[in-house]
C-alpha positions in Angstrom: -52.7 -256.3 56.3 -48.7 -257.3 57.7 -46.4 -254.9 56.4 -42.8 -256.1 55.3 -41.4 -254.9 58.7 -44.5 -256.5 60.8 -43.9 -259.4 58.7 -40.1 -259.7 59.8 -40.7 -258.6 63.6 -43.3 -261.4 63.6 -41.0 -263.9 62.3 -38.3 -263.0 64.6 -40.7 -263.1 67.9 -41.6 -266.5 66.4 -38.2 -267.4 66.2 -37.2 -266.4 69.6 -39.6 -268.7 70.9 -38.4 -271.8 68.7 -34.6 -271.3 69.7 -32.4 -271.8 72.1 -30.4 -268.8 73.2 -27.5 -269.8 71.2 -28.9 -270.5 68.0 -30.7 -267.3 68.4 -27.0 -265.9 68.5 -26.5 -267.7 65.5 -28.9 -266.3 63.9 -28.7 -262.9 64.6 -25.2 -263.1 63.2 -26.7 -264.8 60.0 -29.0 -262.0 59.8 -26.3 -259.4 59.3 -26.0 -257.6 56.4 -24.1 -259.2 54.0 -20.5 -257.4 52.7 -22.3 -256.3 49.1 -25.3 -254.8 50.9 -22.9 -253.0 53.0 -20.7 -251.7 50.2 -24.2 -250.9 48.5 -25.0 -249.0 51.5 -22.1 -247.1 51.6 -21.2 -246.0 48.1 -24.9 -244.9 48.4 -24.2 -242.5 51.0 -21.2 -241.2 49.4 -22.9 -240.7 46.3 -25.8 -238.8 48.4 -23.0 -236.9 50.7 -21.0 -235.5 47.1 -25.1 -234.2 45.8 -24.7 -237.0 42.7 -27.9 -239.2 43.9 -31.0 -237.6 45.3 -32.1 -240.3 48.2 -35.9 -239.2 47.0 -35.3 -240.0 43.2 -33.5 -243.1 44.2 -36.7 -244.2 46.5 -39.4 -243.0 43.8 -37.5 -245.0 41.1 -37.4 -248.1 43.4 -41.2 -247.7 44.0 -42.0 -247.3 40.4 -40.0 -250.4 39.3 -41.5 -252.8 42.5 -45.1 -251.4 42.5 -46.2 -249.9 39.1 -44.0 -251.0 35.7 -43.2 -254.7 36.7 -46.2 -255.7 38.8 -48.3 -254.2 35.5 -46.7 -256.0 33.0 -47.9 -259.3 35.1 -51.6 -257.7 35.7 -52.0 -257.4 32.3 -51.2 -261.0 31.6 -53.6 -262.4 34.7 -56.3 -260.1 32.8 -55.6 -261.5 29.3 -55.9 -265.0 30.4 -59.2 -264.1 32.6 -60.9 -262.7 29.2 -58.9 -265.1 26.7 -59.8 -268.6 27.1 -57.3 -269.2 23.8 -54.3 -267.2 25.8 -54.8 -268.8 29.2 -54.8 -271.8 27.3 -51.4 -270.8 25.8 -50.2 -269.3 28.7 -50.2 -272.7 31.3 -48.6 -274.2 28.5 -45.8 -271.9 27.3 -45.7 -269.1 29.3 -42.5 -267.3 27.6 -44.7 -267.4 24.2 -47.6 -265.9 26.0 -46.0 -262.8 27.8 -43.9 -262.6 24.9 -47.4 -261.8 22.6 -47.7 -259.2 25.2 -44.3 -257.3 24.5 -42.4 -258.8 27.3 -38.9 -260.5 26.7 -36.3 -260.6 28.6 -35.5 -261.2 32.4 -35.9 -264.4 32.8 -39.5 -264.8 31.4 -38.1 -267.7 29.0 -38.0 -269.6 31.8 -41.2 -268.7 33.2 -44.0 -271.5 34.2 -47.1 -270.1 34.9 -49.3 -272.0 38.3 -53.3 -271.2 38.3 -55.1 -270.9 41.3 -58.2 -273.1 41.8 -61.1 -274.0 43.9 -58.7 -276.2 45.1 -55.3 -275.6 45.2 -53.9 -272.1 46.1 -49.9 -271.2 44.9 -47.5 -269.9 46.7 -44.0 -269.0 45.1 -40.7 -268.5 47.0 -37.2 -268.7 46.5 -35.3 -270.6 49.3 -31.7 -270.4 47.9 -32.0 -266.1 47.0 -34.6 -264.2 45.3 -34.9 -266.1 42.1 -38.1 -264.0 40.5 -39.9 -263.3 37.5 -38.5 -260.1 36.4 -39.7 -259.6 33.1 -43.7 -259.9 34.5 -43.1 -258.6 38.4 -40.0 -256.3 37.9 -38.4 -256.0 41.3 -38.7 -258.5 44.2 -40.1 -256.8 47.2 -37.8 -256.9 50.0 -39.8 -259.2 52.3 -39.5 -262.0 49.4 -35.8 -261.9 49.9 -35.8 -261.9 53.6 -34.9 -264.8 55.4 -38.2 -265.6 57.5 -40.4 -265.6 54.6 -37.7 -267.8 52.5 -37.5 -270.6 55.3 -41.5 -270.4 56.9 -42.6 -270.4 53.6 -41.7 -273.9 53.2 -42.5 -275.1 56.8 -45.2 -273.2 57.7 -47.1 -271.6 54.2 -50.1 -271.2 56.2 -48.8 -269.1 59.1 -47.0 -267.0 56.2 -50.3 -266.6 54.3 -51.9 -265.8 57.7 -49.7 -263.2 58.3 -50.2 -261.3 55.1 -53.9 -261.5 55.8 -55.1 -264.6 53.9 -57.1 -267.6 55.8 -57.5 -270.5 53.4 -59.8 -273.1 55.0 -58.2 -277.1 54.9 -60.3 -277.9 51.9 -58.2 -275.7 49.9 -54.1 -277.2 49.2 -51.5 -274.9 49.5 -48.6 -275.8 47.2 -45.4 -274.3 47.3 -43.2 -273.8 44.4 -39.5 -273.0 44.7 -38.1 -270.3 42.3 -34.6 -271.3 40.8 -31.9 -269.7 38.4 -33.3 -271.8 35.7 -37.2 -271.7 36.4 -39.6 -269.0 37.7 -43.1 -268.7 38.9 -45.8 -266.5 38.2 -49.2 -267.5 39.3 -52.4 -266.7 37.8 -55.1 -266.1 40.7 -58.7 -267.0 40.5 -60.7 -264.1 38.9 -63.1 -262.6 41.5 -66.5 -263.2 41.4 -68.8 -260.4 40.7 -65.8 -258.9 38.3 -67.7 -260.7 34.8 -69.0 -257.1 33.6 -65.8 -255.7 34.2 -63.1 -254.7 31.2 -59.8 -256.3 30.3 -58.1 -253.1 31.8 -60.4 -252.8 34.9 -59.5 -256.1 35.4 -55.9 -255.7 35.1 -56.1 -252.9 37.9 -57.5 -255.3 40.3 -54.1 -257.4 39.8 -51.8 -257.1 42.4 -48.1 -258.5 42.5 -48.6 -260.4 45.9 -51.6 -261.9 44.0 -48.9 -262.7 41.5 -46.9 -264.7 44.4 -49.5 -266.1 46.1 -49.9 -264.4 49.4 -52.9 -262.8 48.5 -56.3 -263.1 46.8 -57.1 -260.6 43.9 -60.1 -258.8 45.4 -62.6 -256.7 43.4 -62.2 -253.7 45.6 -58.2 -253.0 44.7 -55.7 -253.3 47.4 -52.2 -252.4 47.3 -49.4 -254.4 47.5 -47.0 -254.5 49.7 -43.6 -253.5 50.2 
């Protein structure tokens, strides 16, 4: 599976190959970190250089927040609608009312829409402008959904992007691709995996992961881990 750093050094080789010399100087200065992530950066290593943040607390609460709280929330919600037939019904059609049922308010979900994989069609959920997101399902975005490469190729090139996270969708299936705004965020519900019909609501729920949730991956019955 790509990891968020392959993902970027693939997109930049790509790029390199697309460009002339001078845009790639262009956009190697576009790539620079912007003034706020700088000031971030550096009040962070004050703060670590005076003993008031622990870089490992700091990293642990990140992870919990990107990989296990919000990601869960949404898991839960895929796995009601799997078992639900009455809540999935609910849930395409008012989404805020649905996680809402579920305990979860709040960050944006009343502006959530939710997109169901098919047969058919297969999702895909970006955010050209920043990192628009579903916070109140997902929690944090993962870093690669803010990064440049996978904001632009998504849009051009969906299929190279799902290709490089591992997923091969043959030309039967349509690849749509839905762009995240300040007022209106995606969630998608994947397709439930065969050979999962015995399985509870909460084993269910553990198969769920957030780049399921996106759309660059396929909820498989053998867990896989996001990634970050």
């Amino acid at each position: 599976m790509t990891t968020r750093r392959g993902f970027l050094t693939g997109a930049g080789a790509v790029a390199a190959h697309e460009h002339t010399h001078a845009q790639d100087h262009d956009h190697e200065h576009q790539a620079a970190p912007s003034d706020v992530t700088l000031r971030v950066k550096a009040l962070e290593s004050l703060l670590v250089e005076k003993g008031l943040v622990d870089p490992a607390a700091l990293d642990a609460l990140i992870d919990t927040f990107e990989h296990k709280v919000g990601p869960r929330s949404g898991a839960r919600v895929v796995a009601r609608a799997w078992v639900d037939p009455e809540y999935k019904k609910l849930l395409l059609a008012d989404a805020a009312a649905a996680i809402a049922k579920l305990g979860y308010k709040g960050g944006q979900g009343e502006h959530l829409v939710v997109l169901e994989n098919g047969p058919k069609i297969h999702n895909l959920v970006v955010c050209t402008l920043c990192s628009c997101y579903p916070w109140a399902v997902l929690g944090l975005p993962p870093v690669w959904y803010k990064s440049a490469p996978y904001r632009s190729r998504a849009v051009i090139d969906p299929r190279g992007v799902l290709h490089e996270f591992g997923l091969d969708l043959p030309d039967s299936i349509e690849v749509r691709v839905w762009d995240s705004t300040a007022e209106l965020r995606y969630l998608v519900l994947p397709e439930r995996p065969s050979g999962s019909e015995k399985l509870t609501e909460d084993e269910l729920a553990a198969l769920v992961t957030r780049d399921a949730m996106i759309g660059v991956a396929q909820v498989q019955l053998t867990k896989a881990g996001g990634k970050a």
